[in-house]
Steps between C-alpha positions, in 0.01 A plus 500: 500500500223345318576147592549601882146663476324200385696286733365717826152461310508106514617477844223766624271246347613194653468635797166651499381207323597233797522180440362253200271284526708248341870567516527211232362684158778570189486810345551482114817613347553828311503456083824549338574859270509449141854566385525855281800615232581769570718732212718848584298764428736589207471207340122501556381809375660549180684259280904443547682613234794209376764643256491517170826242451386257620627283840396402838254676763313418808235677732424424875197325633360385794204259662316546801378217682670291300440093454719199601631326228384757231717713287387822286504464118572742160412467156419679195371465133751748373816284359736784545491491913585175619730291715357574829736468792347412861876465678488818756190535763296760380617564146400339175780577268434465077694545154346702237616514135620798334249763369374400108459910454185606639337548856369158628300383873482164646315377757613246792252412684597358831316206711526329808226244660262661653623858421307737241743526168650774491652671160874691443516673186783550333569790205806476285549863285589470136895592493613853474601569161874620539566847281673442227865646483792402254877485523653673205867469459730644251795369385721544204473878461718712259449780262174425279409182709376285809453186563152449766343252623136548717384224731142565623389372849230312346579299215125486355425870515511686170708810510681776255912537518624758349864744484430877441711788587439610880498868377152415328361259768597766737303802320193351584350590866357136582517118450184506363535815227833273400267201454237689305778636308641151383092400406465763298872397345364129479180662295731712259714173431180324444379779266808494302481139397117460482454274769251550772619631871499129668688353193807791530467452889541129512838543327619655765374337765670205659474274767787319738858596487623671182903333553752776334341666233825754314297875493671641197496830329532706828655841519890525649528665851141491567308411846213223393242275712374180434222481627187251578120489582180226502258565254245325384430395110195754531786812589414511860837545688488279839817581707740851545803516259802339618805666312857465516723807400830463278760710305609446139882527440707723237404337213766253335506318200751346259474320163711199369443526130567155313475498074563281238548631127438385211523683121150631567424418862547548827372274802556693829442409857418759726554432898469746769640544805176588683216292410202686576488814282394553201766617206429499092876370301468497150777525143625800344687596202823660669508720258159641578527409881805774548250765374248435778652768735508424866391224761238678605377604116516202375265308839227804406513437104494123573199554739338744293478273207405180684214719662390607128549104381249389778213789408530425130429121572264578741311670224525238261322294824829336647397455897871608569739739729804679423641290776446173300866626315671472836667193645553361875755300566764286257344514136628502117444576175524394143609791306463468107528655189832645615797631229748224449899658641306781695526681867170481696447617872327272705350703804299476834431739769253444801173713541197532704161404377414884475778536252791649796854388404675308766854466357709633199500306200689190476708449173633225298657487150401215281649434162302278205707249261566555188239368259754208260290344228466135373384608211731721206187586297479860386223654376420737204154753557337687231177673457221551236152576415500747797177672543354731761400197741713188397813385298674171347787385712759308276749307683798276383686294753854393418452157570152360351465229800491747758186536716377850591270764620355858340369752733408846430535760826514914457817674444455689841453146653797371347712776614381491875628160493781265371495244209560230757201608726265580188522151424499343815143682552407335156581194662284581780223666308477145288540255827187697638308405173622101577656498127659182343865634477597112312191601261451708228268776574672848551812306445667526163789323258666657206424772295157686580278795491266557785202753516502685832122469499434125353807323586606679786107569663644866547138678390557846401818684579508845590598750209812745463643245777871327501505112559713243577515171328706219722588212380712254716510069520323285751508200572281204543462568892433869410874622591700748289754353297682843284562858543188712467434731135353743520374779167270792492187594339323795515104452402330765228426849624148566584257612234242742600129426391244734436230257591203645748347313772158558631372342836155483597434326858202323603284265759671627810494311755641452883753281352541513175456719183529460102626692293456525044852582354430682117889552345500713182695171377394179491859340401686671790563342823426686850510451843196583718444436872369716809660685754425657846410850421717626784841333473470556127450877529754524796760332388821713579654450132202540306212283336726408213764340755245354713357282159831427445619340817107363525595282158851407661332367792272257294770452317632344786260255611424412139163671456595766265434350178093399664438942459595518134270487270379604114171646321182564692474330838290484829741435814327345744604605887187311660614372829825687505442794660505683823146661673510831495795589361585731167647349189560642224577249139757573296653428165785556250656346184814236569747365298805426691424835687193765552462620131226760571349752799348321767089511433295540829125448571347713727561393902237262611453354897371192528213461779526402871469137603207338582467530873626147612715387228868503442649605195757358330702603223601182254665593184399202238734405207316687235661321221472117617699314688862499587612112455628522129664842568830578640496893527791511792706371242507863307824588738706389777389865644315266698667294651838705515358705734843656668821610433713211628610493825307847599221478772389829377406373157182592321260378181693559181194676395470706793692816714398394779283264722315807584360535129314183536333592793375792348326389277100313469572141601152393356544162298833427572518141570768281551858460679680841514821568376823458757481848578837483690616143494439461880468194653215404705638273822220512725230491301 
């Protein structure tokens, strides 16, 4: 319409116009339109989003008025967009390169001759972090284990896999209470073992696939999960639990008991059927092992005392469980100090690591050898000079060339035991002090006499008390050669003194106190030291019994002999104290025995700590050092420990385990006793 308007215009025009003057005149032609590119609006107005991945791309385009002989043109200064392609009218296709992790623009600015550049900008989003799942699969499953394996979805995220019993996972009413649950689990873990909350949490976090890891110790017939999240080494969880429900089986397990006697050993091999439970085997005496009772009496006396073992070792500052006495999988044992021509039981039965028996008990009858000497000697014991704390030992040997050993053990010791296994723990007891068995020391030829206390290092003996003198050969290599012999002698009866004591303590301290001992008798030995005020006065069986199993227990780490002492003294506690605690010092005559009352000061409580400091209680040797002095020597109580064969052995000295742990542990330094001849196996 508008052209045909401005056609009649011209024409109307010409014709009022008439004619030219000069019908020859040119007119000049019209200028040419500058070519224009020209972009879809989408791609104009905001920029074009390319994939994350990486590939190829193109947008449209097109020029107005466009030029003979003149093509349009894209570049950039931004590496990762490149390889323009021109092939298709009207699209300019490109490859870009796959995202580096973050949001990044480039600009391609477009030009043709004569055309105004124009600009396409491209945006390429940082990839979408995919959430983080795992695959948890469990394989292997019977009656106390599983065998799982977790494979996360992203092989450098950090996460936490873990088994627990869907009963508790389920008693919690979200994901998240669960997670704050196993946090505050992570924190009491760390607490436990003094470490901080990132130090407990980075041992149980892990990163990439786990492979099969064997989840033992689970209960039989029991629904579980193992279960997965992300979390972060600061205990920030970053993904949803993935979890993976299972079922325990009826609990199985067998045990394929191998042994191998000798007169006073027995190596056993223990196998089990099922290889992820725990169980506890150990050696009886038959003849004590048919008085247990029942299966299920002898697992809770078993447990019972491997529970005490643990807390009494524990107190002496062992870092160790009751379930460092149990074994998983195939394991053996070294049993010693057995009677030569004797019955033992060897026996295992499976348990949880709460102390639940899984099976029966599994039985097997072993039988020593008979002990057969290389050596005929015999020898003659006699006794003299016997006094209230020491006597002569005379011995005469049949055959002057043989080689042999004298110990000295209690009569209640002796008769717990065999001759056989009394000097096997000589043996033992000497191989622990590295002696010279091809020398001469504590080795003797001939004819002799011995003095328990300066030949044999015995110290004072107790008084009124039967002991045994043995007497058997040995060998260069520290192996029995003859039978054992064996006599008894019972030490002088106490004498009772009439000597007083008076105790005046002084410069009280938070950790320490002294104390000035006055005896009526200068001449007299007595034995001073201090006790806790409490356990001393609340001792079930008295003070007098308390002071008496207090010397036994020094006895047994060699320290008695540093609280005896004669005439007027000052004992000196600096430094060996508790703050705020009340003592009390005490003191009575000794002479193989108490031979007077016991004398008390009046109670005294040290003060509190300075605010800041620790205290620590060191007990110093009062009397010098140790090196030249052999006090375990005085017995074999010592080192002979337990009946043979019986894990429910306790000290010679001693009821029971529990006395120990009765009493004030203050000073007591040193390895304790074998309070039931367990054997540690994961420790």
């Amino acid at each position: 319409m508008k052209r045909f308007l401005t056609f009649l215009f011209a024409a109307s025009a010409l014709l009022a116009g008439g004619c030219s003057d000069s019908d020859t005149d040119d007119p000049a032609p019209p200028e040419a339109p500058a070519p224009v590119i020209k972009l879809p609006e989408a791609v104009a107005a905001s920029p074009l989003s390319v994939s994350p991945e990486g590939g190829t791309s193109w947008f449209e385009y097109e020029v107005e008025n466009p030029v003979e002989g003149e093509a349009i043109a894209a570049s950039t200064t931004d590496a990762w967009v490149h390889s323009f392609d021109y092939s298709v009218s009207g699209r300019i296709g490109f490859s870009f390169d796959p995202s580096e992790g973050e949001v990044r623009i480039a600009n391609v600015a477009l030009t043709y001759k004569g055309a105004e550049k124009k600009v396409v900008t491209l945006l390429q989003p940082a990839p979408e972090t995919p959430e983080l799942t795992f695959d948890i699969r469990v394989s292997g499953i019977d009656g106390s284990s599983a065998v799982v394996a977790w494979t996360p979805s992203d092989d450098t995220a950090s996460y936490v896999p873990m088994v627990v019993e869907k009963s508790l996972f389920d008693s919690y009413a979200t994901e998240a209470d669960y997670i704050r649950s196993d946090i505050e689990y992570i924190q009491e873990q760390a607490d436990l073992a003094g470490k901080t909350f990132a130090e407990m949490l980075d041992m149980f976090l892990t990163t990439g696939p786990t492979g099969e890891q064997t989840i033992s110790g689970l209960a039989s017939d029991t629904d579980y999960y193992a279960y997965a999240y992300g979390m972060t080494a600061e205990g920030v969880a970053t993904s949803a639990i993935s979890k993976t429900e299972f079922r325990t089986g009826p609990f199985s397990c067998e045990f394929a008991i191998a042994h191998e006697e000798t007169e006073s050993t027995c190596d056993v091999e223990v196998t089990p059927s099922n290889t992820g439970c725990f169980y506890y085997f150990d050696l009886a005496a038959k003849a004590d092992f048919d008085t247990w009772g029942t299966d299920a009496e002898i697992v809770a006396s078993v447990v019972a005392d491997l529970k005490e073992t643990a807390a009494y070792y524990q107190a002496s500052g062992y870092d160790l469980d009751w379930t460092d006495f149990l074994s998983i999988g195939p394991d053996g044992y070294e049993f010693t100090k057995l009677s030569p021509d004797t019955e033992y039981v060897v026996y295992a039965f499976a348990l949880t690591e709460e102390g639940r028996p899984l099976t029966g008990v599994t039985r097997e009858t072993v039988h020593t050898e008979a002990f057969v000497p290389t050596d005929d000697c015999t020898f003659g014991i006699s006794f003299r000079n016997v006094s209230v704390t020491a006597f002569d030992i005379s011995v005469r040997p049949s055959n002057a060339a043989t080689r042999y050993y004298i110990g000295v053990c209690s009569k209640e010791l002796f008769d717990k035991n065999t001759p056989s296994s009394i000097a096997d723990a000589f043996i033992e007891m000497e191989n622990g002090y590295e002696i010279d068995w091809a020398g001469n020391e504590y080795i003797w030829t001939g004819d002799v006499t011995v003095d328990t206390d300066a030949d044999l290092a015995m110290g004072d003996l107790d008084a009124g008390t039967d002991y045994v003198a043995v007497v058997f050969g040995v060998s260069t290599e520290g192996v029995r050669t003859t039978e054992v012999a064996s006599a008894v002698q019972r030490t002088s009866e106490l004498v009772p003194s009439t000597m007083t004591i008076g105790l005046n303590v002084r410069d009280v301290t938070a950790s320490g106190a002294k104390f000035d001992v006055t005896p009526s008798n200068t001449d007299e030995v007595y034995f001073a030291d201090v006790f806790v005020y409490d356990e001393y006065t609340a001792y079930d069986k008295g003070k007098e019994a308390y002071a008496e199993v207090y010397m036994d227990i020094l006895k047994a780490y060699g320290l008695f002999d540093y609280s005896l002492y004669s005439g007027n003294r000052t004992v000196d506690f600096t430094d060996m104290l508790e703050p705020s605690t009340t003592y009390v010092a005490v003191a009575f005559g000794y002479n193989g025995g108490r031979t007077t009352k016991i004398f008390e000061s009046e109670p005294f409580t040290t003060s509190a700590a300075a605010s800041g400091t620790v205290a620590k209680t060191v007990r110093s040797r009062r009397h010098g050092s140790l090196g030249a002095f052999r006090p375990e020597r005085r017995s074999i109580e010592k080192r002979l420990s337990v009946d043979a064969g019986s894990p429910r052995g306790t000290l010679a000295r001693f009821s029971s385990v529990a006395d120990l742990r009765e009493l004030p542990s203050q000073g007591l330094r040193g390895e304790p006793s074998d309070a039931a001849g367990l054997r540690l196996r994961r420790f």
